[in-house]
C-alpha positions in Angstrom: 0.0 0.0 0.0 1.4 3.6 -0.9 2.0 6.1 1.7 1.3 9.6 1.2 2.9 12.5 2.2 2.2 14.4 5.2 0.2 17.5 4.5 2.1 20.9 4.6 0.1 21.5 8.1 1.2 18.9 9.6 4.6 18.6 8.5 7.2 18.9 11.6 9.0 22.5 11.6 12.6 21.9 11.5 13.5 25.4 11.3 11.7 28.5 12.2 10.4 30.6 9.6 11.0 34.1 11.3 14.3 33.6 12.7 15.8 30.4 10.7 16.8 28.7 13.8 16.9 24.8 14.7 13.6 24.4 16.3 14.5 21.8 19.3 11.5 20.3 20.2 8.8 19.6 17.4 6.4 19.6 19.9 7.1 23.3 21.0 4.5 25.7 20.1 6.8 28.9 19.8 10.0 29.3 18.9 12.8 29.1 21.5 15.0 32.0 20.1 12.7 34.4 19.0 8.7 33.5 20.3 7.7 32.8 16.9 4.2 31.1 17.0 4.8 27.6 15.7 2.0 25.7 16.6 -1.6 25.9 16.9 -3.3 24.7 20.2 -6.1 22.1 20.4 -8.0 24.2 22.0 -7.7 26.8 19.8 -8.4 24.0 17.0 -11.8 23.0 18.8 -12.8 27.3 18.9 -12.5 27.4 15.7 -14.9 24.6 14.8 -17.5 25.7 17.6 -17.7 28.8 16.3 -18.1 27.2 12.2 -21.1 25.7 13.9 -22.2 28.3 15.6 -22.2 29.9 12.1 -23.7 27.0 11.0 -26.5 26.7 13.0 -27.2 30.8 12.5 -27.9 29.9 8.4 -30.2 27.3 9.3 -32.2 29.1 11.6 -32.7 32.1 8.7 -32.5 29.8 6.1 -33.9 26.1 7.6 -37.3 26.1 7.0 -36.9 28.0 3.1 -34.1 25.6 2.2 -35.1 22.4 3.9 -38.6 22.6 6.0 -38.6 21.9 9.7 -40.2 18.0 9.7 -43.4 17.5 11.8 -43.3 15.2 15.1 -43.7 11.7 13.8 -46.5 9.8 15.2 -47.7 12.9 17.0 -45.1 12.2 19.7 -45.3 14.7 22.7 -41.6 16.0 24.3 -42.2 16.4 27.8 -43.3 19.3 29.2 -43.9 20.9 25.7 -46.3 19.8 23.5 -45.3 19.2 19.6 -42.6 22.1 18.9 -43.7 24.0 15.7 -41.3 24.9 13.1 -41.1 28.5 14.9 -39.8 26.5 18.0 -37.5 24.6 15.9 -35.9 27.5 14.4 -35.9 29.6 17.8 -33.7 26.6 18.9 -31.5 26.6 16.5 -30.9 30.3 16.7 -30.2 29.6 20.7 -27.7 26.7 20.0 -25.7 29.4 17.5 -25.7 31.9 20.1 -23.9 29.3 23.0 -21.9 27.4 19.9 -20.3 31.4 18.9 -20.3 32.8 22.5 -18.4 29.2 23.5 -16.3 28.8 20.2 -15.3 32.9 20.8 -13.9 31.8 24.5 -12.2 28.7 23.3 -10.1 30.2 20.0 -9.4 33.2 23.0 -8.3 30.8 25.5 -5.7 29.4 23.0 -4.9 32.5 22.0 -4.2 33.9 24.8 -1.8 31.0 26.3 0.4 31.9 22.6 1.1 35.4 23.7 1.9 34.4 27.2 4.5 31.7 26.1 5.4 34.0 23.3 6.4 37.0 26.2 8.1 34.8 27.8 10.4 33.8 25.1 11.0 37.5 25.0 11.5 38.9 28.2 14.0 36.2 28.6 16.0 37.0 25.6 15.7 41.1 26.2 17.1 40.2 29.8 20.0 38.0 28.8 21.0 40.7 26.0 
């Protein structure tokens, strides 16, 4: 069976492409000499995605019921508590599930963000205090 080659994403840096040092570790995520971002963090990674569904889920509460129509409770079944959710209730849902797939996609891709920069200034304030 033929192997394929790794994709250019998730090839291993062996040099940085800022400063065009040896990177050490390939599992580093910023470059020792100059805090070059080399990496992208899961949970960056999984922000990103929540907030594509977010998206997502925003189209198909405008768009749902023109492009493909809200189905009907089969066999009139009853949810709990609620009785058979029209297509209005379908649709608010969906608009609610965007909302808390953005807002939780937004803190994610943040999150990840923000541990970059820190390890980044590190890299940084180290190298301005040994020069």
């Amino acid at each position: 069976m033929v192997k394929l080659p790794t994709p250019p994403w998730a090839r291993r840096r062996e040099f940085c492409p800022n400063c065009v040092e040896r990177v050490a570790d390939e599992r580093s995520f910023v470059c020792a000499r100059c805090g070059y971002q080399l990496r992208m963090p899961r949970v960056s990674v999984v922000g990103l995605g929540a907030i594509a569904a977010g998206v997502a889920s925003f189209l198909m509460s405008a768009f749902g019921g023109w492009a493909i129509p809200w189905p009907a409770m089969p066999f009139g079944l009853a949810i709990p508590f609620l009785e058979n959710p029209t297509p209005e209730d379908l649709q608010n849902l969906s608009a609610w599930l965007g909302a808390v797939l953005l807002l939780a996609g937004i803190a994610l891709a943040y999150a990840g963000a923000y541990s970059m920069r820190r390890r980044s200034d590190k890299v940084t304030r180290r190298r301005e205090r040994l020069a």
